[in-house]
C-alpha positions as CSV (number, residue, x, y, z in Angstrom):
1,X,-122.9,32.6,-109.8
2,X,-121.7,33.0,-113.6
3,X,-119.4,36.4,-113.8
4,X,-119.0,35.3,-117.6
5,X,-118.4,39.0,-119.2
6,X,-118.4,40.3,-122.9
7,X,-114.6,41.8,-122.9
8,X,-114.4,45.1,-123.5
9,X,-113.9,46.8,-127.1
10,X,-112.6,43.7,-129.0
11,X,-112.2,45.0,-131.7
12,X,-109.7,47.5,-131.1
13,X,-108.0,45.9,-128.3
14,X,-108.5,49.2,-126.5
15,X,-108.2,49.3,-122.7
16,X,-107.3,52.5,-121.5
17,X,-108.5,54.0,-118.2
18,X,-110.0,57.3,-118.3
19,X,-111.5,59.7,-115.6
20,X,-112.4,63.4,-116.6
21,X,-110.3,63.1,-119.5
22,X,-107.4,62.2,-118.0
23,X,-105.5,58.4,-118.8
24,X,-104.3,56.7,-116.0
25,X,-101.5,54.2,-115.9
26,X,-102.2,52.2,-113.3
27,X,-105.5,50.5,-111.9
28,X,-104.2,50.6,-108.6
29,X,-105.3,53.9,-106.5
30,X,-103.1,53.9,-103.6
31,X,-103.9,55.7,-99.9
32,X,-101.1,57.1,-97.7
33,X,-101.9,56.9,-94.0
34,X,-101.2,54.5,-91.6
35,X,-97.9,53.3,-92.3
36,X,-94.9,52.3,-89.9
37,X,-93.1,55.6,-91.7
38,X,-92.9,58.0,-94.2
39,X,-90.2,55.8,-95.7
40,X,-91.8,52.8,-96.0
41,X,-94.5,54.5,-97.6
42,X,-93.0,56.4,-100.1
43,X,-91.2,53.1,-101.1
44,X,-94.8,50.8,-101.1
45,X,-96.0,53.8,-103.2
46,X,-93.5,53.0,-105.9
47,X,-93.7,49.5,-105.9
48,X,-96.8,49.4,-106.4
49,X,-96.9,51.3,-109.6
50,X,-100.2,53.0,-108.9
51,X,-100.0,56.9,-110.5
52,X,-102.9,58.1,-108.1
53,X,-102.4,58.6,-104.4
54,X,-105.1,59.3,-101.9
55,X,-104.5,61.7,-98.5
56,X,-106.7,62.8,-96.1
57,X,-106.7,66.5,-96.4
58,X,-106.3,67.2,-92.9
59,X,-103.1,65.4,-92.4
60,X,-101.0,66.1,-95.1
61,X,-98.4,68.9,-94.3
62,X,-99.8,71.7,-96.7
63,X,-96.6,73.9,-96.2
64,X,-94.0,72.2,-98.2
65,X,-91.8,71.6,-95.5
66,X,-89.7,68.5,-94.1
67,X,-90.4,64.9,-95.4
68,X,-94.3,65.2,-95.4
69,X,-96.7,63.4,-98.2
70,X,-96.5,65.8,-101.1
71,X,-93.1,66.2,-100.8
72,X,-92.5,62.3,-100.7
73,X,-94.6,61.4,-103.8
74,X,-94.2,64.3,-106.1
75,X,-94.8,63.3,-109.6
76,X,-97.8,61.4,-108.6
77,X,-101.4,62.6,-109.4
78,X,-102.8,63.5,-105.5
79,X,-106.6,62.6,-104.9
80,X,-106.9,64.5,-101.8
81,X,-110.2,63.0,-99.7
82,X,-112.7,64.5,-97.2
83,X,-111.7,61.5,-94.5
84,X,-113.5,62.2,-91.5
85,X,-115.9,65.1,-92.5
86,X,-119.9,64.1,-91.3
87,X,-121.7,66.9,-92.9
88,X,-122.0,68.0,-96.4
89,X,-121.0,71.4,-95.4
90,X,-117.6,70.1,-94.0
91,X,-117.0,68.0,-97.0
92,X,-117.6,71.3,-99.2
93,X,-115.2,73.4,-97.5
94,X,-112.5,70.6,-96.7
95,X,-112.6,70.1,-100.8
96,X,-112.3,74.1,-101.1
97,X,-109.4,73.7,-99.2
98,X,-107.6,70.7,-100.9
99,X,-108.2,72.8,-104.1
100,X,-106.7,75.8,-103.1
101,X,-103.8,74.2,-101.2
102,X,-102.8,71.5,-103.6
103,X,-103.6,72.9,-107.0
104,X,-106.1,70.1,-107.9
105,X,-109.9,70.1,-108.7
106,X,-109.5,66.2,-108.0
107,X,-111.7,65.3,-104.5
108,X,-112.7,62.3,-103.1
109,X,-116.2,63.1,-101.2
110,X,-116.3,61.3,-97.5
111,X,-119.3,62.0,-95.8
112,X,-119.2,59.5,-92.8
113,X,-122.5,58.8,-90.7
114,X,-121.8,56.6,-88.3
115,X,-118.7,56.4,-86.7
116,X,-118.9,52.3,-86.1
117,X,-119.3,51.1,-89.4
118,X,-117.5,54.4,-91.2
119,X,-121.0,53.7,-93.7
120,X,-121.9,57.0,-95.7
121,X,-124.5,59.3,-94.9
122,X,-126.3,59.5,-98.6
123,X,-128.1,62.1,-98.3
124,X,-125.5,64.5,-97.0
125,X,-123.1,63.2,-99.4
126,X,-125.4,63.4,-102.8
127,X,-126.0,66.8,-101.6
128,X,-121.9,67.4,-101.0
129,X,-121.6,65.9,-104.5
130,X,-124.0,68.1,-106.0
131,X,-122.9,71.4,-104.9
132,X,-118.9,70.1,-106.1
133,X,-119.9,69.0,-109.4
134,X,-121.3,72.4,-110.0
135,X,-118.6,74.1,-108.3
136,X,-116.2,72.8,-111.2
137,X,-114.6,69.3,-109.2
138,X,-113.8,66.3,-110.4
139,X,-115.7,64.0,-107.9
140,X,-115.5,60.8,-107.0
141,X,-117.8,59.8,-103.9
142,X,-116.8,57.1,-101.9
143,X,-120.2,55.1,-100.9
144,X,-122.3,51.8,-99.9
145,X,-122.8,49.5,-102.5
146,X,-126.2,50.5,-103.6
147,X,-126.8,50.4,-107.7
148,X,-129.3,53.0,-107.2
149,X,-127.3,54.9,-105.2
150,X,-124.5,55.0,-107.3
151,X,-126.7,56.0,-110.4
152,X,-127.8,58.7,-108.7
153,X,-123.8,60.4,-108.3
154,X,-123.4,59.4,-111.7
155,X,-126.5,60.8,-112.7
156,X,-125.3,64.3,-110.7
157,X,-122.2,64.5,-112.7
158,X,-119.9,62.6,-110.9
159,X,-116.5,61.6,-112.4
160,X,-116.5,58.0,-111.1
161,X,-118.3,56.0,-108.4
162,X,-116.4,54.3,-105.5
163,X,-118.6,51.8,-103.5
164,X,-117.5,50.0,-100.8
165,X,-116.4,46.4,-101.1
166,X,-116.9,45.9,-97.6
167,X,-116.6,47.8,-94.2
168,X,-113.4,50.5,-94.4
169,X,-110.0,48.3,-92.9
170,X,-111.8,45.6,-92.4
171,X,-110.1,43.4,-94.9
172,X,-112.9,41.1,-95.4
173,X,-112.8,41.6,-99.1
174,X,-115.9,42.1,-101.7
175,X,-118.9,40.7,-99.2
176,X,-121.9,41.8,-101.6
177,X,-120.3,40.2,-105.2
178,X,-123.8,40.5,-106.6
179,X,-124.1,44.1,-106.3
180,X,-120.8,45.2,-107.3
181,X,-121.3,43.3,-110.4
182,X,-124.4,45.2,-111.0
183,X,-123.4,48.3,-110.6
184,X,-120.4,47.7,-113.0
185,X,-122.1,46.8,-115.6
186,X,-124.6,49.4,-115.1
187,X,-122.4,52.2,-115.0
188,X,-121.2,54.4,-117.8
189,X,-117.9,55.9,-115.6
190,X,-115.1,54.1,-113.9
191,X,-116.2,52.0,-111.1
192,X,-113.5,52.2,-107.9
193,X,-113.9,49.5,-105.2
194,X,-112.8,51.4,-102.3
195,X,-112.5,49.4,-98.7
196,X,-112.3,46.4,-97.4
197,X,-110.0,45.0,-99.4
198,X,-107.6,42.7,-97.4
199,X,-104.9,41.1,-99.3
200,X,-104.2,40.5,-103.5
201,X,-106.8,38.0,-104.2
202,X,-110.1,40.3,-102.8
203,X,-108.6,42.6,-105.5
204,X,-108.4,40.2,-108.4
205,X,-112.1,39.2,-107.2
206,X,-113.5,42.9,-107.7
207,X,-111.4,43.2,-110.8
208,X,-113.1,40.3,-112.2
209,X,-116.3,41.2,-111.4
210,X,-115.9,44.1,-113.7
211,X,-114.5,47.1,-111.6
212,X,-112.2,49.8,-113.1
213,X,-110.2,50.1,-110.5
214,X,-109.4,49.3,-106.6
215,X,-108.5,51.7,-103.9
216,X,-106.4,49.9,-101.4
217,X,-104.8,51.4,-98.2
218,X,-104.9,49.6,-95.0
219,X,-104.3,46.3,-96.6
220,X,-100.3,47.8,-97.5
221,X,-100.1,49.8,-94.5
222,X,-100.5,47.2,-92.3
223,X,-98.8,44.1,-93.8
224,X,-95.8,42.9,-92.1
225,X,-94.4,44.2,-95.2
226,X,-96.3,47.1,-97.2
227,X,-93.2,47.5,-100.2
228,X,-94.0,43.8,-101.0
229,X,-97.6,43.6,-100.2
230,X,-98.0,46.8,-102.6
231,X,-96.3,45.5,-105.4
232,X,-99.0,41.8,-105.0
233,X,-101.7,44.5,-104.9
234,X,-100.4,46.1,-108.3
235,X,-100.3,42.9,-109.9
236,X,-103.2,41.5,-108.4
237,X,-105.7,44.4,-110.0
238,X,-103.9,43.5,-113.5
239,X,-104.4,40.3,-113.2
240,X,-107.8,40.9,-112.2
241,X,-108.5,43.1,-115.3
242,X,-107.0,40.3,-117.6
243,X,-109.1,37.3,-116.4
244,X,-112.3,40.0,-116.9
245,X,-111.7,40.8,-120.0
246,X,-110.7,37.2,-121.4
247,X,-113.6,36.1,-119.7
248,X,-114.0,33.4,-117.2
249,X,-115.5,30.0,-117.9
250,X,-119.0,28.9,-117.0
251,X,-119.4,26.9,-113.7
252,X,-121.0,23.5,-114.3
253,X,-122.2,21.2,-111.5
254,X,-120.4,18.5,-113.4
255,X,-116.7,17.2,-114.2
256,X,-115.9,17.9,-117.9
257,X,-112.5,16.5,-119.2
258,X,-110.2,18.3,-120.9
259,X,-108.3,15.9,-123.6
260,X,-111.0,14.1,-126.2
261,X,-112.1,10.9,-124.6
262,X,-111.7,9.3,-128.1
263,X,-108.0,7.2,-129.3
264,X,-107.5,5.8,-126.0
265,X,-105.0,3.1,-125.6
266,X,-106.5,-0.3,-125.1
267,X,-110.0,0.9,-126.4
């Protein structure tokens, strides 16, 4: 398949990332859970250079004390998620909460339903979406990788999309290329591969292929070693973004040489 891309806004050069208004830094969403310590985490956050940090609502330590998340990453923009909720009704007030405890009208929408795969429930979560968009949140639903789907939350207001690349820690990379790439270029806000991801090259892959962005969690907490596996990760999605823009050659079925074939000695 020929990813060949038109890079984006030659003429001014201009590559900033945007969501809601806000410039991000960093391609690179990072999540929190899951690693060997709070330490170690902290420190993988940092070399990784990504300015957005996921947690699931439910385990961060909401009063302020000790060495819990918030405390650990302060400075860093928090996208507090709705891990584990299975109803749209649980996903509303889980976001109510986030808002209220952590000053942020930043949620990423979880509606889980089926606990095997860890695939969304669409319905429940375009109706979770819905009722947040209108309730003044900055949503970004993580979901299959459907284009309809995903014009649909755009199409409700949503701030970004964030389709799977494949099945939540499974670290088999981007296994649909072909929709991805669609829904990229189909979408008019930032599009956030979110799980599945496994080590820096998947991320350069769903770079390329046109994302905005990669959310990447399990694949840093559970390297042998997350500090250095999260700074290839932050590399890896610029990398990614670079070969996109400049785009990529076509694929031929053929050798082609490089150097002119004309001036050779002895001819």
């Amino acid at each position: 398949m020929d990813h060949t891309v038109t890079p984006l806004r030659p003429e001014t050069g201009d590559d900033s990332f945007t969501i809601a208004g806000v410039n991000l830094s960093s391609r690179l969403f990072i999540g929190t859970a899951g690693y060997p310590t709070q330490a170690i985490m902290r420190d993988a956050v940092a070399a990784s250079g990504a300015e957005v940090v996921t947690a699931s609502i439910r385990r961060v330590s909401l009063q302020g004390h000790g060495s819990d998340t918030v405390t650990l990453l302060k400075g860093k923009r928090f996208l507090p998620n709705t891990a584990g909720c299975e109803t749209a009704r649980d996903a509303i007030m889980t976001a109510e909460l986030a808002r209220e405890a952590l000053d942020t009208n930043w949620i990423k929408v979880e509606v889980i339903g089926d606990r095997e795969t860890l695939y969304p429930d669409v319905t429940e979560l375009i109706e979770a979406c819905r009722h947040l968009v209108d309730d003044g949140f900055v949503v970004l639903p993580y979901c299959n990788d459907d284009p309809i789907i995903c014009q649909r939350l755009e199409d409700l207001g949503c701030a970004a999309v964030m389709p799977m690349g494949s099945l939540i820690g499974s670290g088999m990379g981007v296994a649909n290329p072909a929709n991805l790439e669609l829904i990229c270029r189909r979408a008019k806000v930032p599009v956030v591969v979110d799980a599945g991801i496994g080590t820096a090259s998947d991320a350069v892959i769903a770079m390329e292929l046109g994302a905005s962005a990669c959310l990447i969690n399990t694949a840093v907490a559970k390297a042998d070693d997350p500090v250095r596996m999260a700074r290839a990760m932050g590399r890896a999605v610029e990398a990614g973004r670079d070969a996109y823009l400049a785009g990529r050659i076509p694929r031929r079925g053929r050798a082609e040489p490089s150097s002119p074939q004309l001036g050779l000695v002895g001819s």
